[in-house]
LOZA-473915 format. One record per atom (N, C-alpha, C): residue number from 1; residue in one letter; chain; atom name; x, y, z. Coordinates in pm, 1 decimal. Layout:
<sites>
     n   res   chain   atom          u          v          w
   NUM     A       A     CA          X          Y          Z
...
</sites>
This chain:
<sites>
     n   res   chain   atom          u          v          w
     1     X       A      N     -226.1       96.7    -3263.8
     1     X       A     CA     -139.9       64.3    -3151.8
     1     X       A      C     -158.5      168.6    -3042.2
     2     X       A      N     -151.3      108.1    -2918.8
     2     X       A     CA     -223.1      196.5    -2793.6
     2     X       A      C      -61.2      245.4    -2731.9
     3     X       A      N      -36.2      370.0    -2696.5
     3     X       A     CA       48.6      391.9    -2639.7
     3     X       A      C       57.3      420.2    -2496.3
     4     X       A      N      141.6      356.1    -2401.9
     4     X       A     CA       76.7      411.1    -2265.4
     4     X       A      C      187.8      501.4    -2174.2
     5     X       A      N       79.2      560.9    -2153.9
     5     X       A     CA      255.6      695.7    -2040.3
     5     X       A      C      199.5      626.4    -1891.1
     6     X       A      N      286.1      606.4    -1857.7
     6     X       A     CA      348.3      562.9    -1734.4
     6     X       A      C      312.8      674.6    -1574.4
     7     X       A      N      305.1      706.7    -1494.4
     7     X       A     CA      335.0      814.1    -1408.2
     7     X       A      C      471.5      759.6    -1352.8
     8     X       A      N      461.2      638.8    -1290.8
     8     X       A     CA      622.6      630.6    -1266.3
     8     X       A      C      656.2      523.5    -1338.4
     9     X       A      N      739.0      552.2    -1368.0
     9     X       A     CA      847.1      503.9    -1488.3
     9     X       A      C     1014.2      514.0    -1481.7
    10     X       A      N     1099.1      437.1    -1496.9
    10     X       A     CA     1244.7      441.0    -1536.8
    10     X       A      C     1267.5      508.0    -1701.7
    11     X       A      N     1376.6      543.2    -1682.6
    11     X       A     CA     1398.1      616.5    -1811.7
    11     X       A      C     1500.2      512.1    -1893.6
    12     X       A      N     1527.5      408.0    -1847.3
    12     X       A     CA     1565.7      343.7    -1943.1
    12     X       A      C     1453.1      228.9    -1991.4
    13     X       A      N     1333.6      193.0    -1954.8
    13     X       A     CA     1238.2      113.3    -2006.3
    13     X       A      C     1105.1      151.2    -2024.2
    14     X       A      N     1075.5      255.2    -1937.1
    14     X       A     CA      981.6      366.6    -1974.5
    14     X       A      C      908.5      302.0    -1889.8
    15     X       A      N      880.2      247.4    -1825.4
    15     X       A     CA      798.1      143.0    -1664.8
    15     X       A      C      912.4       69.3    -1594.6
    16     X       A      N      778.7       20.3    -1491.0
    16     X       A     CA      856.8      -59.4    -1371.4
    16     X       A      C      773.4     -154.7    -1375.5
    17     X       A      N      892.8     -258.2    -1340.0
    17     X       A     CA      845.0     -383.2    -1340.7
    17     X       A      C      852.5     -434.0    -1219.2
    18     X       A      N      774.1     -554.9    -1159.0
    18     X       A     CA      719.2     -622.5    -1049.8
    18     X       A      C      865.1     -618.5     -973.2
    19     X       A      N      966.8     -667.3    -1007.3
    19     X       A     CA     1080.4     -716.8     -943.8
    19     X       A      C     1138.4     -568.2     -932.9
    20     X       A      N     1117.4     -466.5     -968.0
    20     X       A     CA     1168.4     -313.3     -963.1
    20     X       A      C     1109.4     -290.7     -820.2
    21     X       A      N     1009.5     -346.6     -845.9
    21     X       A     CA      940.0     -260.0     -691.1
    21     X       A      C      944.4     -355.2     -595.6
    22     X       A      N      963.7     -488.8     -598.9
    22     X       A     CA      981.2     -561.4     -443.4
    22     X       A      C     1146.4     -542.9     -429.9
    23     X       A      N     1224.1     -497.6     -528.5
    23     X       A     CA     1379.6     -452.3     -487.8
    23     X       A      C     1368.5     -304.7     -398.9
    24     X       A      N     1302.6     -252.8     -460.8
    24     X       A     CA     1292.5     -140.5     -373.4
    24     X       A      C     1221.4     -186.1     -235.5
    25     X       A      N     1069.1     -237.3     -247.6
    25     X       A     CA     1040.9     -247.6     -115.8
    25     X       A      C     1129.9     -308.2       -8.5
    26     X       A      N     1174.7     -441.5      -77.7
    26     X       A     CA     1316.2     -521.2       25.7
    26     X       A      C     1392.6     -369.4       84.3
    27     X       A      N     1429.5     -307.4       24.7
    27     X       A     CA     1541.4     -222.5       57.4
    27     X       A      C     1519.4      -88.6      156.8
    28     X       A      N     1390.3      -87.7      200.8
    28     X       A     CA     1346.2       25.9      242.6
    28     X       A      C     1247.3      -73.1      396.1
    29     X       A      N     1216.3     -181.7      374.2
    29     X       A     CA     1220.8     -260.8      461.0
    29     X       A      C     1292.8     -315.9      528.2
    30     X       A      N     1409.6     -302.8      485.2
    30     X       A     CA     1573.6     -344.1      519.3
    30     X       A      C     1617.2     -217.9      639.3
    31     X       A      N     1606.5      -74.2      583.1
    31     X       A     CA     1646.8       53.3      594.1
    31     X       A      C     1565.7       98.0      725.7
    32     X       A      N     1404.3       19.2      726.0
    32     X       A     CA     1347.9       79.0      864.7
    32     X       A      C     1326.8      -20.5      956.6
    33     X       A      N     1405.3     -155.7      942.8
    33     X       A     CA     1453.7     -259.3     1062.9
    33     X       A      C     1268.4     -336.3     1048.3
    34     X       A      N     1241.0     -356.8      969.9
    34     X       A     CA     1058.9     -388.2      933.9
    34     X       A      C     1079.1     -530.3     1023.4
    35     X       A      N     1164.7     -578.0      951.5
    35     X       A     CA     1126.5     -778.9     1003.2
    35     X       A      C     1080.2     -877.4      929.0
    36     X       A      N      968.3     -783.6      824.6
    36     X       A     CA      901.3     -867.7      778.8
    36     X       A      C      943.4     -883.9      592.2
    37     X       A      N      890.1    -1003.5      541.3
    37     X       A     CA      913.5     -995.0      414.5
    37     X       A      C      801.0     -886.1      327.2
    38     X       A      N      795.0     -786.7      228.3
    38     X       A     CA      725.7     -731.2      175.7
    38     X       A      C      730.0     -740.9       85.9
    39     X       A      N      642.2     -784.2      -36.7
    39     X       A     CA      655.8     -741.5     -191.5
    39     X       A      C      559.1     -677.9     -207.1
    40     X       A      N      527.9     -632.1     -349.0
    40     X       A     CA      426.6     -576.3     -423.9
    40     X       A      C      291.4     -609.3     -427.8
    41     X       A      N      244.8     -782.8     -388.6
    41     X       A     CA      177.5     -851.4     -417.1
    41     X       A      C      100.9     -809.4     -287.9
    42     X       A      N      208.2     -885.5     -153.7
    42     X       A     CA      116.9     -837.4       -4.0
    42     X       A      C      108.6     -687.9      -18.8
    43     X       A      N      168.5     -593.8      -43.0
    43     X       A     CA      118.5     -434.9      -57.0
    43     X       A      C      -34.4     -424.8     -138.8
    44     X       A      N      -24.8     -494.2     -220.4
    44     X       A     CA     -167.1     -483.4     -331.1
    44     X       A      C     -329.2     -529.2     -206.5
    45     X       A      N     -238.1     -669.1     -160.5
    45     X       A     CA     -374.9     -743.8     -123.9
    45     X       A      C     -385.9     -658.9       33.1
    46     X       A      N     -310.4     -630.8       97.7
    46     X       A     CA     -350.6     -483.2      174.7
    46     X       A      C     -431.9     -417.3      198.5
    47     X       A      N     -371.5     -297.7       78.0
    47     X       A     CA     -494.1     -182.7       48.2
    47     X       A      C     -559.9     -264.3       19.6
    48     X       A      N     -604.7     -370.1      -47.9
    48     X       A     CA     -740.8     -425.1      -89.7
    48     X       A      C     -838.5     -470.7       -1.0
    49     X       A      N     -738.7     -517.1       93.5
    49     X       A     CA     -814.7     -562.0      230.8
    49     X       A      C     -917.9     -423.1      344.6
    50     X       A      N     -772.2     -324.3      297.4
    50     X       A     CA     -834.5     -215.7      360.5
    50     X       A      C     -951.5     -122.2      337.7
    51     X       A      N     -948.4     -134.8      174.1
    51     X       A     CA    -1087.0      -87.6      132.9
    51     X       A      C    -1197.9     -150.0      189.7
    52     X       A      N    -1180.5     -262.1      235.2
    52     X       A     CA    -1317.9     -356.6      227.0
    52     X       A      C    -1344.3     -305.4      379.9
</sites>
């Protein structure tokens, strides 16, 4: 059995999950008047875009 450490992590589940982090992003998108909708998903395909 593979065990995995986390870098960020909650201490009550030991990770974060998808809906952990578009609650946060909503909320910090909320906090700097953004406009726009953000989740995890458009953050991913992003940087991905941006590498290219």
């Amino acid at each position: 059995m593979q065990r995995y450490i986390f870098f960020f992590a909650t201490k009550k589940t030991g990770a974060v999950s998808q809906q952990y982090v578009n609650r946060i992003l909503n909320e910090a998108c909320k906090k700097s008047n953004l406009g726009k909708h953000v989740t995890s998903h458009v953050l991913r395909h992003s940087f991905a875009s941006q590498l290219v």
